[in-house]
C-alpha positions, 0 to 999 in steps of 0.5 A: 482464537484470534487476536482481539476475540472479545468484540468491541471491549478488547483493546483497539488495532491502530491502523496507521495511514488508516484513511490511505489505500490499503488501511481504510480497507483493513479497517472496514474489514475488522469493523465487519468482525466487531473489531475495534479499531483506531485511525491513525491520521491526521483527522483522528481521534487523537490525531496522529501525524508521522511529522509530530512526534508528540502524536504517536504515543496518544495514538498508541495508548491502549492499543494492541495491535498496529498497521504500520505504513509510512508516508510518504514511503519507506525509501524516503529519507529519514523514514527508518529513523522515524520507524524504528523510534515509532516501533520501539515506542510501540513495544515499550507501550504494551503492542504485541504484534506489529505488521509493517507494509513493505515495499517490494525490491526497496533497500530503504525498506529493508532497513525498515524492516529490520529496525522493526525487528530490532525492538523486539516487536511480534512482527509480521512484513507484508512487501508490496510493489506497485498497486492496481488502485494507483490508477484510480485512487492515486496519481496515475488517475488523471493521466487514465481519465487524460487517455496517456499513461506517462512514466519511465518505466520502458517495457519494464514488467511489474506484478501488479498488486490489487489492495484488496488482496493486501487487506486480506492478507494483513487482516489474517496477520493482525488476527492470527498468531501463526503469521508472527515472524512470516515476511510474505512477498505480495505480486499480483498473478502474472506480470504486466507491462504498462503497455498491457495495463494500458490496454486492460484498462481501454478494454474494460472502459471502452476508450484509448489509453494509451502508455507513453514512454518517457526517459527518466531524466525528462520525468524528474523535471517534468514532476518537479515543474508539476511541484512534487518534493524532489524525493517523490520524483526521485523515487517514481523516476527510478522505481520501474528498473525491473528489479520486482519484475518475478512472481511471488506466491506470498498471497497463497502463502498468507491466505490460500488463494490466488490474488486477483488479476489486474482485468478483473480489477479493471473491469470492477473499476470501470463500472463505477465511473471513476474512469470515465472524463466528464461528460461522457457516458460510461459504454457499456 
């Protein structure tokens, strides 16, 4: 039996960030099992926001569950106050399990992690790097669309993750009990230059991408002139040191399959048009 067997009457999952990348996905998938579930945001009911602690508890409420991710990121300053005191509120209010989205090679996010454990929560850590959908849902979006991928990651490699493969894998940690107590370290199947991605990507739609190597100390004042917080420029700028440049078989671990590569990913993506600049054609 799986946590909240006993359809749409059982108790909610709140999915915190449950409108981001990986948590409107969770979403849709335990809405196909007839779960319920509870979105954590600043548009739910009730309104959830990460700034406002008087939202958490109202959001908490008769939850079972919780899909804990932090905005802006869990290496930000501040944030594992904010966890911890999110988590202990969690437990004391009856959650049960608790699965925290992780970053991959983040000291601020070990911290984290291991605040969630102080409270004595069921928890279940799934640590990410870097996601395949970060060039079509996110900031790398524009500079794919503009042909040049500029970041000061040199010839650095990364595991490249798709978020299909981490909603699979935190669905089978909310609705299994054999995964309390499990950290799973989530990596794509091979490792990636930016270059390389640049080139999966202009094969699957048919134009020039290009990646554009820039030193780190002329991308923190390009973010800044462009009106990012300087925590965000910080972190992007100083991110792609090749501290998560190795393997790890956390999917397999998790959900017994190999997760999905990054071409595969690209050529499903360029179908839809996202990548495709105003006025032009897909080439297919």
């Amino acid at each position: 039996m799986t946590q909240n067997d006993g359809g749409m009457d059982a108790a909610p999952t709140l999915l915190v960030g449950g409108t981001g990348k990986t948590g409107r996905r969770v979403a849709a998938r335990l809405r196909r099992r007839g779960l319920p579930v509870r979105i954590g945001s600043r548009t739910g009911t009730p309104p959830f926001d990460w700034q406002t602690e008087h939202t958490w508890l109202p959001a908490l409420r008769g939850a079972a569950a919780v899909y804990l991710t932090y905005a802006p990121d869990l290496a930000f300053p501040g944030a594992v106050e904010k966890v911890a005191a999110f988590a202990e509120l969690a437990v004391t209010n009856g959650v049960n399990r608790v699965v925290l989205l992780s970053g991959r090679g983040e000291e601020g996010a070990l911290a984290s992690e291991q605040a969630v454990r102080d409270t004595g929560a069921r928890l279940t850590v799934v640590r990410c790097g870097v996601f395949n959908q970060n060039f079509s849902e996110d900031f790398l979006l524009q500079p794919v669309l503009d042909g040049e991928i500029v970041l000061p990651a040199g010839d650095v490699a990364e595991p490249f993750l798709d978020a299909e493969d981490i909603a699979d894998v935190v669905v089978a940690a909310l609705t299994d009990p054999r995964h309390i107590g499990r950290t799973y370290e989530l990596t794509g199947p091979r490792l990636l230059t930016f270059a390389d991605v640049a080139a999966e990507i202009s094969r699957a739609t048919d134009r020039d991408v290009r990646y554009v190597a820039v030193d780190v100390e002329d991308y923190r004042v390009a973010l800044a002139e462009a009106g990012m917080p300087g925590e965000f420029a910080d972190l992007l700028a100083t991110i792609f040191d090749g501290r998560n440049a190795h393997l790890d078989d956390g999917a397999w671990q998790a959900i017994g399959r190999q997760p999905r590569d990054f071409a595969d990913y690209a050529r499903d993506t360029a179908v839809t048009g996202v990548w495709t600049p105003a006025g032009k054609d897909i080439r297919r």
